[in-house]
C-alpha positions in Angstrom: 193.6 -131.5 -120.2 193.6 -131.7 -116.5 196.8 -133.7 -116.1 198.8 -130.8 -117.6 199.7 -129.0 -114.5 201.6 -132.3 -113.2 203.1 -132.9 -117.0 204.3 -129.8 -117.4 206.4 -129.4 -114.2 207.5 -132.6 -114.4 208.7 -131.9 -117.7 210.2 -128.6 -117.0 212.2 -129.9 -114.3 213.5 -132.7 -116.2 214.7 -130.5 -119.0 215.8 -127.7 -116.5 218.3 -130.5 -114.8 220.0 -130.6 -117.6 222.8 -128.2 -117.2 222.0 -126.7 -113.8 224.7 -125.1 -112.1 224.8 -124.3 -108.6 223.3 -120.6 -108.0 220.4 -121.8 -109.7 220.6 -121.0 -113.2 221.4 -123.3 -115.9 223.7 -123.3 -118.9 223.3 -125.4 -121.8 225.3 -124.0 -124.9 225.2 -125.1 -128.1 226.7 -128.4 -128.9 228.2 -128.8 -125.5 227.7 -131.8 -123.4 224.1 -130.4 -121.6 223.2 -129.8 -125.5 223.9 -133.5 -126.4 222.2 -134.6 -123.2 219.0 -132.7 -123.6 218.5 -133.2 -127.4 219.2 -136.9 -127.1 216.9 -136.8 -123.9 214.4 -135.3 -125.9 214.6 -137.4 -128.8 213.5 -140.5 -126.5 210.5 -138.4 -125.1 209.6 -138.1 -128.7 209.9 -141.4 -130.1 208.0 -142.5 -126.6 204.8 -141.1 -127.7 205.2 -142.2 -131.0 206.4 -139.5 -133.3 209.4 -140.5 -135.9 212.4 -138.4 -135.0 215.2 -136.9 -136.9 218.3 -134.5 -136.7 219.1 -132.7 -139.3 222.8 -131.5 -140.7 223.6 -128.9 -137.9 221.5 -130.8 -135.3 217.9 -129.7 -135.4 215.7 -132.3 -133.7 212.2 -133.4 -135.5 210.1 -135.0 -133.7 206.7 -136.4 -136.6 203.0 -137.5 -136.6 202.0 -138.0 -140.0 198.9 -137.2 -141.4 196.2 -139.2 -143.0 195.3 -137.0 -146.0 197.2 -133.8 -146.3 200.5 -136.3 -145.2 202.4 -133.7 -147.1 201.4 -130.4 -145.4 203.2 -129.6 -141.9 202.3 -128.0 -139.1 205.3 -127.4 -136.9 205.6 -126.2 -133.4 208.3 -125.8 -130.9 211.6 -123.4 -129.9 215.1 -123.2 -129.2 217.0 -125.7 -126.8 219.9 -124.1 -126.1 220.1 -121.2 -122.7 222.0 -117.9 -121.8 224.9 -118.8 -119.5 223.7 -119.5 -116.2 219.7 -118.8 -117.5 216.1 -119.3 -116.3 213.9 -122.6 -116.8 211.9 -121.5 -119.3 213.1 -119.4 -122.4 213.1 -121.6 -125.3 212.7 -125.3 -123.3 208.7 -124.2 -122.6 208.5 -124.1 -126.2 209.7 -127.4 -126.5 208.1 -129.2 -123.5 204.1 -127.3 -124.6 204.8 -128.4 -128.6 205.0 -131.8 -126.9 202.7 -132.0 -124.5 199.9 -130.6 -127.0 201.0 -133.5 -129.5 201.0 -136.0 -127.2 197.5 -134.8 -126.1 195.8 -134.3 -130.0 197.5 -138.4 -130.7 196.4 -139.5 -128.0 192.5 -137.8 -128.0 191.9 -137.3 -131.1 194.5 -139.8 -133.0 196.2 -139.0 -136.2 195.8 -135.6 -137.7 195.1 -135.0 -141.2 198.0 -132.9 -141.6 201.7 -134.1 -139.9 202.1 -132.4 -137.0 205.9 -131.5 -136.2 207.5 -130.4 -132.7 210.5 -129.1 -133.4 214.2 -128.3 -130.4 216.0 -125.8 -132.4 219.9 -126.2 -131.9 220.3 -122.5 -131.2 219.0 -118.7 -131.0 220.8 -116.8 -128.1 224.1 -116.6 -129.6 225.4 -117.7 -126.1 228.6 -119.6 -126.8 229.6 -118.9 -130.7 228.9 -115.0 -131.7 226.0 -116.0 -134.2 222.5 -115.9 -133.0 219.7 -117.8 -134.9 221.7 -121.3 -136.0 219.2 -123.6 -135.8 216.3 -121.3 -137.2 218.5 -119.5 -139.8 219.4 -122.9 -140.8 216.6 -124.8 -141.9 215.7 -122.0 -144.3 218.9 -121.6 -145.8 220.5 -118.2 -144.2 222.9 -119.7 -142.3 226.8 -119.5 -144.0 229.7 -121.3 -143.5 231.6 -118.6 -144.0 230.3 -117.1 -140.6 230.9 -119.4 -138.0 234.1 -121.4 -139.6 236.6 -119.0 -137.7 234.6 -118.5 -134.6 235.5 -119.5 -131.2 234.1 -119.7 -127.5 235.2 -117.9 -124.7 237.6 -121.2 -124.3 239.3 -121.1 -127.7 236.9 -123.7 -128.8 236.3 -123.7 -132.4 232.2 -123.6 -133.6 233.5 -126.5 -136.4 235.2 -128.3 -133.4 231.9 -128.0 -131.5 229.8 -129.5 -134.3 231.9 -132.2 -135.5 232.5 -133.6 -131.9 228.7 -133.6 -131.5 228.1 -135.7 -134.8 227.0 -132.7 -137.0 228.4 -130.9 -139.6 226.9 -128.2 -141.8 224.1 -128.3 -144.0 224.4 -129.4 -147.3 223.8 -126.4 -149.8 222.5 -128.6 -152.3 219.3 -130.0 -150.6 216.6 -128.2 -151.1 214.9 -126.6 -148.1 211.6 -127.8 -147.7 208.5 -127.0 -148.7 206.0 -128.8 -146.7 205.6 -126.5 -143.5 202.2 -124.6 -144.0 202.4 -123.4 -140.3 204.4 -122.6 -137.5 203.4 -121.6 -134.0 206.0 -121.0 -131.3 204.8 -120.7 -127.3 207.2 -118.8 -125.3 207.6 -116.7 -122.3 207.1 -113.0 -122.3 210.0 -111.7 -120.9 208.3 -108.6 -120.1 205.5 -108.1 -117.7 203.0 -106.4 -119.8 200.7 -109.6 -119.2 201.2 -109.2 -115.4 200.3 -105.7 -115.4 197.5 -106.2 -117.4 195.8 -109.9 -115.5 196.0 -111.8 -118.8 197.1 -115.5 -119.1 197.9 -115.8 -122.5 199.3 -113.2 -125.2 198.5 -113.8 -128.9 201.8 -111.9 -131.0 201.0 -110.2 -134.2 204.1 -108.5 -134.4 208.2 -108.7 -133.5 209.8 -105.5 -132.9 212.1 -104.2 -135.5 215.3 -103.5 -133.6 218.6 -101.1 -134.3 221.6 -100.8 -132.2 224.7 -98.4 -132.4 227.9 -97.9 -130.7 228.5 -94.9 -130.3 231.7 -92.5 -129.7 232.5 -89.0 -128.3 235.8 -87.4 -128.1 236.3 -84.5 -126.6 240.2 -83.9 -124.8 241.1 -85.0 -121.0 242.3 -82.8 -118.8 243.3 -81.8 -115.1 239.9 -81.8 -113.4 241.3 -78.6 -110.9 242.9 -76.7 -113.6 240.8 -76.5 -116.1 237.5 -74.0 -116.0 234.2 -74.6 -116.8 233.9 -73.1 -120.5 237.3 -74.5 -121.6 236.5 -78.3 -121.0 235.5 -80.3 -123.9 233.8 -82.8 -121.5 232.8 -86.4 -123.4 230.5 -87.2 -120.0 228.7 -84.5 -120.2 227.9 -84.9 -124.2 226.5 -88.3 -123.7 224.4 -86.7 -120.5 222.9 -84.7 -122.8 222.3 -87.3 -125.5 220.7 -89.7 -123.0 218.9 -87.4 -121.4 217.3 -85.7 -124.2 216.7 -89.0 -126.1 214.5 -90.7 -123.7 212.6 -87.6 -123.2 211.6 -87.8 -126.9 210.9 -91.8 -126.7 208.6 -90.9 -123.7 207.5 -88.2 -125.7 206.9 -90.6 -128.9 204.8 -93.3 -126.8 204.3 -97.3 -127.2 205.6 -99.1 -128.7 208.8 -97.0 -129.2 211.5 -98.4 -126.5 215.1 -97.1 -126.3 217.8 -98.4 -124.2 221.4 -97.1 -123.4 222.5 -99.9 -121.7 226.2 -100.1 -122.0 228.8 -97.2 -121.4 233.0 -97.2 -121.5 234.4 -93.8 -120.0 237.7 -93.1 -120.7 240.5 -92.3 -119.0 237.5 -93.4 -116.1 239.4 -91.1 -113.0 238.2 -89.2 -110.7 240.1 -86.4 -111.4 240.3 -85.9 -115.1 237.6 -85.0 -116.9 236.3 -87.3 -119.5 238.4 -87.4 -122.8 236.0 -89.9 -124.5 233.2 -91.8 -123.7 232.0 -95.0 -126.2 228.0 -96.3 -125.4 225.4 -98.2 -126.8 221.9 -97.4 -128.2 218.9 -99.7 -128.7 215.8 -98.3 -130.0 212.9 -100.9 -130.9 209.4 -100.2 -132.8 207.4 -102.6 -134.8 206.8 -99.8 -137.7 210.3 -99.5 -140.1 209.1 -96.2 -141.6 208.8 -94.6 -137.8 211.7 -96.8 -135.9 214.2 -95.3 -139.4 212.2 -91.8 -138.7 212.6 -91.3 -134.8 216.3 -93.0 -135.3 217.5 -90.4 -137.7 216.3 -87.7 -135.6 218.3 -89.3 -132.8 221.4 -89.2 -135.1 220.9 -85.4 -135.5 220.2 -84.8 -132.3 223.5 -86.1 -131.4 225.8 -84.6 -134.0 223.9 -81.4 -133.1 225.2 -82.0 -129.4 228.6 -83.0 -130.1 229.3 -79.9 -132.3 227.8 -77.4 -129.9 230.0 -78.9 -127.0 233.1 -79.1 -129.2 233.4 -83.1 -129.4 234.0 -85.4 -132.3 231.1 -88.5 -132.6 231.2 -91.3 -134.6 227.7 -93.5 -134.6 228.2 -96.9 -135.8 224.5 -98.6 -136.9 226.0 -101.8 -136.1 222.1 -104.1 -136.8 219.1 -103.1 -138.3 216.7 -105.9 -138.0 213.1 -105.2 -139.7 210.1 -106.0 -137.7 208.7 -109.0 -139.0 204.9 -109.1 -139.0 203.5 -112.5 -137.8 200.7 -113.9 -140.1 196.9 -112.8 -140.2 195.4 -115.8 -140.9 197.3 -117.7 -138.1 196.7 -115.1 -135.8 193.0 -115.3 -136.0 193.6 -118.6 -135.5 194.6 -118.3 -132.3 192.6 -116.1 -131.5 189.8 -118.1 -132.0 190.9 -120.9 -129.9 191.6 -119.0 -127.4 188.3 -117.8 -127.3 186.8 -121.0 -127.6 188.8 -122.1 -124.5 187.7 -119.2 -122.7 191.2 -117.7 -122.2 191.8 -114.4 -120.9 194.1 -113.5 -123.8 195.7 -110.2 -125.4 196.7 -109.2 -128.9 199.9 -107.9 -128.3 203.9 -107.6 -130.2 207.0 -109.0 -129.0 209.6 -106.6 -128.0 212.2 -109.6 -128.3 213.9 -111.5 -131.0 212.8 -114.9 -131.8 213.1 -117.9 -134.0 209.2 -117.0 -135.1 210.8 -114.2 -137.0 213.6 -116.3 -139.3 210.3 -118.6 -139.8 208.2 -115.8 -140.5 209.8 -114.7 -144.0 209.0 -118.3 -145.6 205.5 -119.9 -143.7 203.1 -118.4 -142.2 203.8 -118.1 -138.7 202.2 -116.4 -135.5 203.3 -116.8 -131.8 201.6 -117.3 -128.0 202.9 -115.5 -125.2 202.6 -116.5 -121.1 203.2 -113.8 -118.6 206.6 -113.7 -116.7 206.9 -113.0 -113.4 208.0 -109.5 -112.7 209.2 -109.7 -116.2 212.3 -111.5 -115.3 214.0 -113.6 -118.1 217.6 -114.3 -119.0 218.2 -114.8 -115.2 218.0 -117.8 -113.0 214.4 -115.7 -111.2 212.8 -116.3 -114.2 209.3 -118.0 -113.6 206.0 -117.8 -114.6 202.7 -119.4 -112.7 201.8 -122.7 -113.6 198.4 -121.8 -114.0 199.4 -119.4 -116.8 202.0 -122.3 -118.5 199.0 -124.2 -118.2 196.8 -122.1 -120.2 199.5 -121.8 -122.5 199.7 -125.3 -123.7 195.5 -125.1 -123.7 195.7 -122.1 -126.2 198.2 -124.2 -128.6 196.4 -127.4 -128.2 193.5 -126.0 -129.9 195.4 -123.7 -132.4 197.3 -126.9 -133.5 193.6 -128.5 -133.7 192.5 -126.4 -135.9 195.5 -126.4 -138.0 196.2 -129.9 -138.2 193.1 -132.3 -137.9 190.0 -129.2 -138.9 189.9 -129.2 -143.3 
């Protein structure tokens, strides 16, 4: 394994030149010309170390050893191709470029597998360019509906069906049958937090993705003259959602890992310096990895805040706009990686994802189980995103033997 440092910054910068733009960043949006480029790019890398390769309907790439006895049982690895606008280097592509590397290392040491081994670029997650998150994932197992793309647009006036037809693809077929064969799946991916950094480890083994809800919500109170009007007459919106942030993260501070709650987005209306605030619309985002408590602590939120609003004279509407469930990642696979990355000696820890990913659509129908790398400062979604080589590096180790043990051990 002691060409991987050179293979896997060669292969990240070949991938990451694919829709680079000039502060740094890179943009490559599902089925736009950098999309084409890179899955078509990949495809080659694929066939070049011997694996078959297909696309399916919406433009999933495959990329196939075949097993010797088990030829029928799949072990998949890989992530998403596509990037936030003007991204880092590594969300999603690492995923991609390790799931190949480690193939190319298992053919080529230890020859065919007795299961097929799969790597898999996933046409989409980050709902950057279409308003639907998940394509390529969603997908392959069937959750994906026409009905929810086939009147969306870009930010360009771009229809999705547009997109996909001009690309070659189309969608999937309803009557095929989804498949059956996949008895694993492993993703590798970035952190995007920096609890590995904090703690010194190189290599995070996920037993868990974060159950997430998110809200809008609005307070109306009444505008007026900020001069003129006293104290104890205002019905003051600002100073409603004051309270409500204020008081809220107090209780998540108060309720401890692995409870995280974000207001991250806020409109204040009429927004002048001399009028006090009429009506204020913001966002909430609170994340556990436990329904029962994330519904629990949530509802008590939602009191909280109609408690508030009534004592302050203000009208609030909350508006649960997603309630994703946590998805738990499989035991068995887990262990798995575990062990390997004890037999490796990595420095590893058992940790959740905060974050959405792929690994959780997969989750619901194979057993799946992820491997996190630290990121720098915890920097993602931004063209500073990085992480050591060294810790990439023992990354790809950590799957290399998972996918050992999955695919060639009985």
């Amino acid at each position: 394994m002691e060409n991987f440092y050179q293979e896997v910054e060669e292969n990240i910068s070949w991938l990451s030149a694919i829709g680079s733009d000039p502060t740094g960043g890179i943009s490559r949006l599902l089925y736009d010309e950098n999309w084409r480029i890179a899955q078509n790019g990949l495809k080659e890398k694929f066939e070049g170390i011997g694996l078959s390769t297909t696309f399916d309907e919406v433009g999933n790439l495959f990329g196939r050893l075949t097993g010797s006895k088990y030829p029928e049982e799949t072990i998949m690895s890989g992530s998403h191709v596509d990037t936030v606008v003007n991204g880092g280097s590594l969300d999603g592509q690492f995923g991609i470029v390790a799931a190949y590397l480690a193939v190319k290392y298992l053919k080529e040491t230890y020859g065919q597998p007795l299961r097929s081994l799969e790597v898999i670029s996933m046409a989409e997650e980050e709902g950057s360019r279409f308003p639907y998150a998940f394509w390529g994932s969603k997908n392959i197992w069937g959750l994906a509906k026409r009905s929810d793309v086939e009147n969306a647009t870009d930010a360009n006036g771009v229809p999705f069906v547009t997109a996909m037809r001009e690309s070659g693809f189309d969608f999937r077929d309803e009557d095929n049958r989804f498949r059956n064969d996949i008895k694993a799946f492993v993703e590798i991916h970035i952190e995007q937090g920096n609890v590995l950094e904090r703690i010194g480890k190189s290599v995070g083994v996920v037993n868990a993705i974060v159950g997430q809800k998110r809200y809008t919500i609005t307070l109306s109170g009444e505008a007026n003259h900020a001069g003129t009007t006293p104290m104890e007459y205002r019905r003051d919106a600002i100073y409603g959602y004051s309270k409500i942030v204020s008081q809220s993260i107090e209780k998540a501070n108060a309720q401890g890992n692995p409870t995280v709650l974000t207001f991250g987005h806020v409109e204040v209306m009429p927004n002048t310096v001399n009028v006090v605030p009429g009506k204020v619309v913001f966002s909430m985002d609170c994340r556990h990895t436990d329904q029962g408590k994330l519904n629990e602590f949530t509802q008590i939120l939602e009191n909280d805040m109609k408690q508030i609003a009534e004592e302050l004279g203000l009208a609030i509407d909350i508006d649960c706009w997603m309630d994703e469930k946590p998805v738990p990642m499989c035991e068995k696979i887990v262990k798995v990686l575990e062990t390997s990355c004890q037999e490796q000696g990595l420095d590893y820890q058992l940790m959740h994802s905060g974050a959405g990913h792929d690994s959780q659509i997969f989750a619901q129908f194979v057993p799946t189980a992820m491997l996190f790398v630290p990121s720098i400062a915890g920097i993602s979604h931004n063209p500073a995103e990085a992480t050591e080589t060294k810790d990439l590096v023992e990354g790809v180790k950590a799957l290399v033997s998972s996918l050992y043990k999955l695919a060639y051990e009985e």
